[in-house]
N, C-alpha and C positions, 0 to 999 in steps of 0.2 A: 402490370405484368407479373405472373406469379411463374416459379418454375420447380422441379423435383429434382433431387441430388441425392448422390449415396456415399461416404467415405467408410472409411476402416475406424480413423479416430478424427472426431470434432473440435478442435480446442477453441476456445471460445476466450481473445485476449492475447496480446503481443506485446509483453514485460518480458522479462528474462524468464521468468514461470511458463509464460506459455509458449516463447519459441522453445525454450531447452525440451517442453513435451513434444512438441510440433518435429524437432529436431529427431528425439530420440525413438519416436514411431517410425519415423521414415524410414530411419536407419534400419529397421528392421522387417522392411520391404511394404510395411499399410501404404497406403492412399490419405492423404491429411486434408482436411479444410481447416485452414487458419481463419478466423472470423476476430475482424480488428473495427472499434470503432476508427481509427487514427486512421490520419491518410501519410503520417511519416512517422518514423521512430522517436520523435523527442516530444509528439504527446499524451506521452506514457509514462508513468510513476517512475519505470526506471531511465526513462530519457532524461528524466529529472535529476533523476539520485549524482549528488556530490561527490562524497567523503572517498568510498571505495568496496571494496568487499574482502573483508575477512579472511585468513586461511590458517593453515593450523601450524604451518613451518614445524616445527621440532617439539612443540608443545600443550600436543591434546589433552592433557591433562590440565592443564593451567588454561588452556582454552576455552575449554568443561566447566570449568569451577567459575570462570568471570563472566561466562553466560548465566550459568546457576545464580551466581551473586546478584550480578545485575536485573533476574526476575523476582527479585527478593524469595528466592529459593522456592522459585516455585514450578519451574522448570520442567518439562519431564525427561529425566536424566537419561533413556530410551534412546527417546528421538534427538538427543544433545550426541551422543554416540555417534548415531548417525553421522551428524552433519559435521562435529570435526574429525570423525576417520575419513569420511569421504569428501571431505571437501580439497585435500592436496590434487586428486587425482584424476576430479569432476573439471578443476578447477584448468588443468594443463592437458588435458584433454578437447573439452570444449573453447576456453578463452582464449587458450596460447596455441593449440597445436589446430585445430580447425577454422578460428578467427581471427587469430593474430592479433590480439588487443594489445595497441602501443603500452604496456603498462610501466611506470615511469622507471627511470632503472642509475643508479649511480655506480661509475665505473665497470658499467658491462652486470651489476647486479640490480636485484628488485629494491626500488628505495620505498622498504613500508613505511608506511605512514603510523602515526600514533593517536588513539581517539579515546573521549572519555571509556571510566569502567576497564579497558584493557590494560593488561598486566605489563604488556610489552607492545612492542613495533608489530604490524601482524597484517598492516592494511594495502592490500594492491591498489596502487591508485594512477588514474591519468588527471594529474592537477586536480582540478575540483569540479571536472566534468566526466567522472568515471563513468554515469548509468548511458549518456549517448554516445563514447568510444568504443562501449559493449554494443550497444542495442543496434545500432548503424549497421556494422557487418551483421549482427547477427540476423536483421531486417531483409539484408540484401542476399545474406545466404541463402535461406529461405526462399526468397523470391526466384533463383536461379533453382532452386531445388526443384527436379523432375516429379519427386511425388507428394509436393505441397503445392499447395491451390490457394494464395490468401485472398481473401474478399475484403480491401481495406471501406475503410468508409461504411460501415454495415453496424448492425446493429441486432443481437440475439435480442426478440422478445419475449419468448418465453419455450420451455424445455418441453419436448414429447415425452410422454409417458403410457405407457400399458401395463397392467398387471403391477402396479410398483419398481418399474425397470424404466428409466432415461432410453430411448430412441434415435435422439437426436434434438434438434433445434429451429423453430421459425427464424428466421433472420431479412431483416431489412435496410436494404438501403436506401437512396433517394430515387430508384427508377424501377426495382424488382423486390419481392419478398417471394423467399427461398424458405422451404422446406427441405431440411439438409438432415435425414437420417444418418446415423452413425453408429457402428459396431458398439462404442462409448466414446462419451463427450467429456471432457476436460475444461473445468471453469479454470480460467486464471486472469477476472476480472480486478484483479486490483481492487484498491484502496473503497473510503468514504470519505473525502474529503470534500466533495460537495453537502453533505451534511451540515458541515462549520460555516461560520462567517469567514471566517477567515484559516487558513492553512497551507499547505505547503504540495499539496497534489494539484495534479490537473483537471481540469473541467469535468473531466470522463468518469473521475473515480465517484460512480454513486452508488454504492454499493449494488452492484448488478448480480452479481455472480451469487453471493450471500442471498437476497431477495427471491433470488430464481430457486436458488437450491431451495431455500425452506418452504417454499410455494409449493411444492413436490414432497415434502416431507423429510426434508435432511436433517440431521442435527446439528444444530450450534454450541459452540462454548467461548468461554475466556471473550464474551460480547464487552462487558463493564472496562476492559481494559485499552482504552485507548489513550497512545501515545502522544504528549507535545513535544515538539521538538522547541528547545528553550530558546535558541537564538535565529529566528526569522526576522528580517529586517525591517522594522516597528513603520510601516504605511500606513496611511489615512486609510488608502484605496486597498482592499482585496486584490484587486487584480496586477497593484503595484509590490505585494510582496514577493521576496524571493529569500532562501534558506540559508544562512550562512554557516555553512559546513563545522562540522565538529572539530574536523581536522585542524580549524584554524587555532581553534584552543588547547588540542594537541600539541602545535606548534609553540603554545605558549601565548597566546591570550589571554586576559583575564576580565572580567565581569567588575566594573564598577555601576556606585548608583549616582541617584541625581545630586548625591552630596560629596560625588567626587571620592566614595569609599569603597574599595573593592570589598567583599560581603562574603564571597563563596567561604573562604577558611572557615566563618562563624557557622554553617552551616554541615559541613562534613570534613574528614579530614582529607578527602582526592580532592575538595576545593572545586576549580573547573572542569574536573574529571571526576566527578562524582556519577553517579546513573544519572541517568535524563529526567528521570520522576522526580530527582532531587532539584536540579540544575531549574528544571523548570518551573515548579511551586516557591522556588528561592527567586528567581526573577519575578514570578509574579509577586509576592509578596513584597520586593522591592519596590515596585513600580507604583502598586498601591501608596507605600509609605512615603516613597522620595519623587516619585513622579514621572521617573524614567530612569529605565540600565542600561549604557551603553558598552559595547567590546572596544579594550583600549588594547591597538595590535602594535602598538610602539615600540616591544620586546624584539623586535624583529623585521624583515624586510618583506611586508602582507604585501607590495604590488607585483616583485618578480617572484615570489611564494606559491601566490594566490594568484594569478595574471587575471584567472576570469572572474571571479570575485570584485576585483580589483575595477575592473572593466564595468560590471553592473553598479557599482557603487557610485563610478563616475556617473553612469546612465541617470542614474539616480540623483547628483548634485550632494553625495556623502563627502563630508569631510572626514576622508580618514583618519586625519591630524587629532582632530578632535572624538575620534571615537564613532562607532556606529551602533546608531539606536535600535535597540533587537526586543522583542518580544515574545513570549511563546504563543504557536499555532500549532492545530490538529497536523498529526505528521504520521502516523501511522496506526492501525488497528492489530493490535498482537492477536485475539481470538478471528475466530470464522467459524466457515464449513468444517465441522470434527470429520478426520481423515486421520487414516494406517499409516506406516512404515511408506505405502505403495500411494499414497496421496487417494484411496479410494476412500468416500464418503459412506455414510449408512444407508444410500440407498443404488440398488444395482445399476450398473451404465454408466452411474453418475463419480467424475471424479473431480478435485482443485486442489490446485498449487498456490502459490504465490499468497500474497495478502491476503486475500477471501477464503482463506484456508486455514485450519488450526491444526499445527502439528503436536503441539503442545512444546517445540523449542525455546518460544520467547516467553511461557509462565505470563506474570500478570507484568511484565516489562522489557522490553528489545535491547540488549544490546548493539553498540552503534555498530554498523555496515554487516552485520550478519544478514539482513533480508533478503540483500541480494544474493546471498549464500543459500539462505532457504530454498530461494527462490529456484534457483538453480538447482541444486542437488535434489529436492525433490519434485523441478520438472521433466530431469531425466527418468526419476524412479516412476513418477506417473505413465511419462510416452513408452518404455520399456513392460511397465504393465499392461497399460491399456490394449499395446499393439495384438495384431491375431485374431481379432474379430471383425465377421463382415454385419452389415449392418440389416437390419430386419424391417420392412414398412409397415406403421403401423396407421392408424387412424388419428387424425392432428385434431387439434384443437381450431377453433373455428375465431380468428383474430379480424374478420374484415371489418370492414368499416361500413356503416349504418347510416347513421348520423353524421352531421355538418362536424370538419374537425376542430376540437377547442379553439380559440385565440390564443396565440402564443403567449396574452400577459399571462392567462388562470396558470399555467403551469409555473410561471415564471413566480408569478405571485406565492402558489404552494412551495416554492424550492426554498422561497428567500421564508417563507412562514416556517417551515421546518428548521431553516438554519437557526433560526430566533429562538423558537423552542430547544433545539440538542444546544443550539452554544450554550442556554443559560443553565439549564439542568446537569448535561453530562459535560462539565468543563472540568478544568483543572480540579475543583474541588467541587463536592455532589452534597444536595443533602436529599433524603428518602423522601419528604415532603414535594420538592421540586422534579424529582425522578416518577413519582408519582400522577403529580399533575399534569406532567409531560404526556407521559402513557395515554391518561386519556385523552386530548387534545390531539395525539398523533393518531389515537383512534379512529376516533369522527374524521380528521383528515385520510386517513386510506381508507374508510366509507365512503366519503365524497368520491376518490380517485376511482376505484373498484365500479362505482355506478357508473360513470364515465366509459371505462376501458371495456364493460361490456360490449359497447356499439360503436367504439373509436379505438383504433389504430393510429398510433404514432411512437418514436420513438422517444418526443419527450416523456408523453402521460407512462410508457413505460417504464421510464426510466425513475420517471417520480415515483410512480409505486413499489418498486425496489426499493426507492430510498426512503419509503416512507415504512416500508417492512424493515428497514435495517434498522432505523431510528427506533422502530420498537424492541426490537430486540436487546439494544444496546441500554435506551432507559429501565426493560424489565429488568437485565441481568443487573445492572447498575444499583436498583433497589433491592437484589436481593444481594448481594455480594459483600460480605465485608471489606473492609480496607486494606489494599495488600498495594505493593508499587506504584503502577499509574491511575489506582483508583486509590481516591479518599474521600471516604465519609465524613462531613462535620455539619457539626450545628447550623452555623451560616456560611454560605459555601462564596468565592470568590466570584464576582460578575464574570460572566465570558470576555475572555482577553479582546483588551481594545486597544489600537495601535497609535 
């Protein structure tokens, strides 16, 4: 069953990035299609997120400067403006006075929380399940909203275009594929963590939104720099890891190794609050040498602290007593889609927020819990742009199916072949030889896909070929980039982390 649609604005993604656009076009009288692979709020990057998010309380200045720091000044001091002048007002606006987000409060006040890299207390937070106390309401906001439309369960395969101008979007679910013209569409697909062996995203995040835009001609930057977050909880299984928040070492944590010696001091002087670039090449390097780094949270009371933490670790058979074994995993991509002040990209119609978007805030490294600040702050500026145009039908691309569709192993096969190739190449440490041989091998793999996609329709082989555009992008830049934060260059680069 195929069917035709028109909205005002398309947002493509339901993270904090793409309801805040969804949110903020409406408000301003469009017609919205929300276009979600998830069928609930917590399988989304931000139903995931921990720690909390960011605000500026009293000190944008010192706010400025420990984001600056923490991209090892690479930042762009522009769009750092941005986001901690407006993030007091995006912040009590949308999460407190529209959503009501329980955010945790001591004595009738905000009790921030404290995370590596920050100067000061500065982090809103519900316990250490801040990103589904947001996304929840803000799911179900939406969903009551009179002029949003969400399509959960659905799947954008690929972006219309005429004349060099975005149109809209094919999208598919399990029973219809929609042709859903839009005034302008808004990517806010989240992450790549299906790319890695191993990481801290959900299944969803393959790099879509990145894939599609450059398919269409967008530009990319700040590809090379992607994030591990140092303390994931060290699993055999992929699918048994889960993230153990910054916050905890905020709290006062500390990093010891297999020989029972805590390490961070020898490493920087913030120790366990050092950047994450640091935190994380310092664990790996540990784990290489001693065998294993665990977090010793003895300093303090991690099960009423932490309750849910505390709760998965049981799930898990952790002995807290004795420490919990962590390792670093792929956790965020600081580049994307190159976009404005206004989250617009370099080619017309087309806009993105959130992680598949490069504002140039996070430089070659993220400061902890500003994402979802990003996130925020420039999905309102997007939905506020974008809103005001009606949408125009043009002539789509021709996606049917032809041919008998794949077997579900060949994709499955390409996902886990890709993982193998980016885990080893663009890991923690890189060398231009292995960024190299990547490139081509990811080549020949999105030749394979591409002959495929011509006469099959599905949402997996689409979704691999996203992922297999983003893995290029991210090896090219990677061999051409110098060494700056979350990228480094060396001679012999460390195996992709194994838990």
């Amino acid at each position: 069953m195929s069917t035709t649609e028109s909205t005002n604005v398309l947002v493509i993604g339901s993270g904090i990035a793409g309801c805040a656009a969804a949110l903020s076009a409406a408000r301003n009288g469009d017609n919205v299609a929300l276009v979600t692979k998830a069928t609930h709020a917590d399988e989304t990057s931000t139903g995931w997120a921990q720690g909390g998010i960011a605000t500026t309380r009293h000190d944008a200045d010192q706010f400025k400067q420990d984001i600056i720091d923490a991209s090892d000044n690479t930042a762009d001091p522009n769009a750092v403006d941005i986001l901690v002048n407006e993030a007091p007002s995006v912040i009590e606006d949308v999460l407190i006075e529209t959503l009501d987000v329980p955010f945790d409060k001591e004595n009738d006040e905000f009790a921030y929380g404290q995370e590596a890299a920050h100067s000061t207390r500065r982090i809103l937070h519900v316990g250490a399940s801040t990103g589904k106390h947001i996304l929840r309401p803000f799911f179900e906001y939406l969903q009551n909203h009179q002029s949003v439309r969400i399509y959960d369960d659905s799947t954008a395969l690929e972006l219309i275009t005429e004349h060099d101008t975005v149109h809209g979007a094919i999208v598919e679910d399990s029973n219809t594929s929609r042709v859903i013209f839009a005034g302008n569409t808004i990517l806010a697909t989240g992450g790549i963590g299906t790319l890695y062996p191993y990481s801290t995203n959900p299944s969803a995040a393959t790099g879509d939104g990145i894939g599609m835009a450059s398919l269409v001609g967008a530009q990319t930057a700040d590809m090379a720099f992607v994030q591990f977050h140092p303390t994931a909880y060290a699993a055999d299984d992929p699918d048994e890891l889960f993230l153990i928040s910054e916050a905890v070492r905020g709290e006062g944590a500390v990093l010891r190794n297999g020989n029972d010696v805590r390490f961070m001091p020898d490493y920087h002087v913030d120790a366990e609050l050092a950047p994450r670039d640091v935190v994380a090449r310092a664990v790996s390097s540990e784990r290489s040498q001693t065998g294993t780094v665990y977090l010793d949270v003895s300093s303090f009371d991690f099960e009423s602290t932490f309750p849910d933490l505390a709760a998965k670790c049981e799930q898990h058979d952790v002995d807290i007593d004795a420490g919990i074994p962590v390792a670093p995993a792929q956790h965020f991509l600081c580049g994307g889609v190159v976009v404005d002040t206004h989250g617009r990209t370099t080619v017309d119609g087309l806009y993105a927020v959130g992680e598949c978007a490069r504002t140039g805030v996070h430089g070659a490294n993220r400061l902890a819990s500003t994402g979802l600040l990003e996130g925020l702050v420039w999905g309102v500026r997007a939905g506020n742009d974008a809103a005001g145009k009606s949408a125009t039908a043009v002539e789509t691309p021709d996606v049917t199916t032809i041919d008998p569709q794949l077997p579900d192993q060949f994709t499955d096969a390409k996902f886990k072949r890709i993982q193998q190739i980016v885990g080893r190449s663009a890991g923690i440490t890189r060398t231009r030889d292995d960024l190299q041989n990547a490139q081509a091998e990811l080549r020949r793999i999105k030749g394979e896909i591409d002959a495929y996609a011509r006469t099959r329709t599905s949402r997996s082989l689409y979704e691999l070929r996203n992922a297999a555009v983003t893995a290029l992008l991210i090896t090219q830049a990677a061999s051409e980039t110098d060494s700056v934060g979350c990228h480094q260059l060396v001679e012999s680069a460390d195996p992709a982390p194994q838990m």
